[in-house]
Kinemage of the C-alpha trace (Angstrom):
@kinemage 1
@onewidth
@group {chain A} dominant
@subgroup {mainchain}
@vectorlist {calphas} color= white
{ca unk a 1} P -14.344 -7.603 -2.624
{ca unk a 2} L -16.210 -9.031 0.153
{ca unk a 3} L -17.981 -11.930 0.525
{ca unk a 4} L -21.281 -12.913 -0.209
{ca unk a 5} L -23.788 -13.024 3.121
{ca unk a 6} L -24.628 -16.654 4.262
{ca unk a 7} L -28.101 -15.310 4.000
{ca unk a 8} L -27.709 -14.350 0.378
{ca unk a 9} L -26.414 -17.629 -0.644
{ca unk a 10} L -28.942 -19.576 1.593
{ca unk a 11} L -31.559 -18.106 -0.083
{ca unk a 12} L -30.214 -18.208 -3.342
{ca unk a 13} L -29.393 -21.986 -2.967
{ca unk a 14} L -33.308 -22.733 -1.846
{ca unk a 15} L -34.182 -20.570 -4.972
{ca unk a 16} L -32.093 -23.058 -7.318
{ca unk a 17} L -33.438 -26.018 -5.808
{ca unk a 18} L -36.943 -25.187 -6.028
{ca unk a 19} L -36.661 -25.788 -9.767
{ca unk a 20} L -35.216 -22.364 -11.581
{ca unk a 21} L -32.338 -22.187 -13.690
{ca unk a 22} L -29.114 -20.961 -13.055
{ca unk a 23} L -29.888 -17.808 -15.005
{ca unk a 24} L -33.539 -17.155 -13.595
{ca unk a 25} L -31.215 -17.484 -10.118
{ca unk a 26} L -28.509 -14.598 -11.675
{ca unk a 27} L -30.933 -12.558 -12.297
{ca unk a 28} L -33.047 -12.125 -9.368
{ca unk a 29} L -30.086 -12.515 -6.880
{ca unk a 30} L -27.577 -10.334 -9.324
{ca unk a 31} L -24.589 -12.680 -8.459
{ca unk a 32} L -22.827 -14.773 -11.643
{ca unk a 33} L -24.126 -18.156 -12.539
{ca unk a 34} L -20.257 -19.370 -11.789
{ca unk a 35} L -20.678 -18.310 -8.521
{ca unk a 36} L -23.792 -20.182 -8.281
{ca unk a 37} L -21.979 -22.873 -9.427
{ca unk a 38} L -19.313 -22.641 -6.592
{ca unk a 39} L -22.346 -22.479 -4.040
{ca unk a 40} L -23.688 -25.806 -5.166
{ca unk a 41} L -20.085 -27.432 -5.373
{ca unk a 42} L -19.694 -25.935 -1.945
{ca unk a 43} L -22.519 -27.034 -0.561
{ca unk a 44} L -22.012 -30.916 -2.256
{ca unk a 45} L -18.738 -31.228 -1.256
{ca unk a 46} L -18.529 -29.199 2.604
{ca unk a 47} L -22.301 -29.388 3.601
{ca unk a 48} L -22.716 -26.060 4.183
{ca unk a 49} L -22.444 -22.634 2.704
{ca unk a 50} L -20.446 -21.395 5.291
{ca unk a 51} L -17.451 -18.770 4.092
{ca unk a 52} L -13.837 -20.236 3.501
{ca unk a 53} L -11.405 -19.763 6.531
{ca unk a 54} L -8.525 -19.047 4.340
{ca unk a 55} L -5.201 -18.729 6.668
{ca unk a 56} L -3.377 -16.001 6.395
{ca unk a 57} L 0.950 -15.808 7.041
{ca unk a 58} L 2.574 -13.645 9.656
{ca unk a 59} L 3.882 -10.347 8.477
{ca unk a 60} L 7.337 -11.211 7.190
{ca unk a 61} L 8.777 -7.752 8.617
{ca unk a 62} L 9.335 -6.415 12.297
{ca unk a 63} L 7.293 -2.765 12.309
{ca unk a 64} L 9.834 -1.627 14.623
{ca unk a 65} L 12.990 -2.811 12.864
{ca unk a 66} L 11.579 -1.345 9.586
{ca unk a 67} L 10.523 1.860 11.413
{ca unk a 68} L 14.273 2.035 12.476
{ca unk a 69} L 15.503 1.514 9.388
{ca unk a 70} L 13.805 4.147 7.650
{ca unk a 71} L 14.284 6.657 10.849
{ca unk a 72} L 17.726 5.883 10.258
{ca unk a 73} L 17.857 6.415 6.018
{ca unk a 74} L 15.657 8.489 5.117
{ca unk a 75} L 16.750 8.776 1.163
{ca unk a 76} L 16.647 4.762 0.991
{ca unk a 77} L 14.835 3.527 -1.595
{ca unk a 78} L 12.491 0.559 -1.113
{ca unk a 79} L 15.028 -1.990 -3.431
{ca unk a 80} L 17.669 -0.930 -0.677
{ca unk a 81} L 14.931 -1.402 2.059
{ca unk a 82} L 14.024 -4.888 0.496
{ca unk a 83} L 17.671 -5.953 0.175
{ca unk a 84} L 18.347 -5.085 3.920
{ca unk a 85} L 15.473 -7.121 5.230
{ca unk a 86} L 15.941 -10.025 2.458
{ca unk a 87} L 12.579 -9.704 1.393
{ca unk a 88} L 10.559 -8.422 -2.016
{ca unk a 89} L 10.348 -4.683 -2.601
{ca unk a 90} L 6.133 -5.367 -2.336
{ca unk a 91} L 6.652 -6.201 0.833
{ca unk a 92} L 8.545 -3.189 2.073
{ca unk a 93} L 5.551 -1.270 0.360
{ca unk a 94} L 2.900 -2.789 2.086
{ca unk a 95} L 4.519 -2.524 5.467
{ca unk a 96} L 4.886 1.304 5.217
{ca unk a 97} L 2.092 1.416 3.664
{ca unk a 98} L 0.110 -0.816 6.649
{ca unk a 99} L 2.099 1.203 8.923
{ca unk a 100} L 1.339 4.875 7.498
{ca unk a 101} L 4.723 5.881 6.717
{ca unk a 102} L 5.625 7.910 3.795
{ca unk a 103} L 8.168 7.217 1.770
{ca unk a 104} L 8.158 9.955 -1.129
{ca unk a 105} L 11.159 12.182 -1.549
{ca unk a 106} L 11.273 15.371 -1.914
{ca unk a 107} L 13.870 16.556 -3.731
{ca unk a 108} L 15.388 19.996 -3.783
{ca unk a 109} L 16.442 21.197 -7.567
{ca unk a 110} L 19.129 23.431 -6.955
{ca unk a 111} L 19.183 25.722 -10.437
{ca unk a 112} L 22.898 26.579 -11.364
{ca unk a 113} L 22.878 30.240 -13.050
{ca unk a 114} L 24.404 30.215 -16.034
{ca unk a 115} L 26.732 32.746 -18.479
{ca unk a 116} L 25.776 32.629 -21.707
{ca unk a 117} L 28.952 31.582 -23.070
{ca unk a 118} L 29.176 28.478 -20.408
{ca unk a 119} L 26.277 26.882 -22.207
{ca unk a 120} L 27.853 25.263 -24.717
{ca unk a 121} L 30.391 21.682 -23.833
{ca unk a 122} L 32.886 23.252 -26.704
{ca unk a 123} L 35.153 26.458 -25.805
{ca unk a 124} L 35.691 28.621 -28.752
């Protein structure tokens, strides 16, 4: 989900202050009264509104190592993927994912024909 416009919560903030409740503030802006609440501590604590910066980490796989990899095995399934690049099978996922690679197997069922009498695991 995205995050609330400065705008929005500007407004929203100078609605609050002018005396409404948390509620009559809900209800006209249709955001939760927590997240009203988080404003305000926000705004108390930082001095702004402004959105959080969170950092994100690198991308703990090389695309072009993993891109080999799979080129390479084909049939290997993400746990043997995940094992190969020490990393969690999630992460595998998201990478081909990220990367558009798909990953499904198709499998060819081969249907053995069958005598009647061959059914059966006992001979008689």
């Amino acid at each position: 989900m995205n995050a609330y416009s400065i705008d929005l919560r500007i407004r929203a903030m100078e609605y609050l202050d002018r005396g409404h409740t948390y509620q009559e503030t809900s209800d006209l802006f249709k955001v939760t009264t927590r997240t009203l609440s988080n404003w305000s501590r926000l705004r108390r604590e930082k001095g702004s509104l402004e959105f959080k910066n969170t950092p994100r980490s690198p991308h703990k796989l090389d695309n072009e190592a993993l891109l080999d990899y799979v080129k390479n095995n084909p049939d290997a399934y993400l746990r043997e993927i995940a094992s190969h690049f020490n990393c969690g099978i999630t992460s595998v996922h998201d990478a081909l994912k990220r990367l558009g690679v798909k990953y499904k197997k198709n499998k060819k069922y081969i249907e053995k024909e069958t005598r009647k009498g061959e059914r059966g695991l006992r001979n008689s």
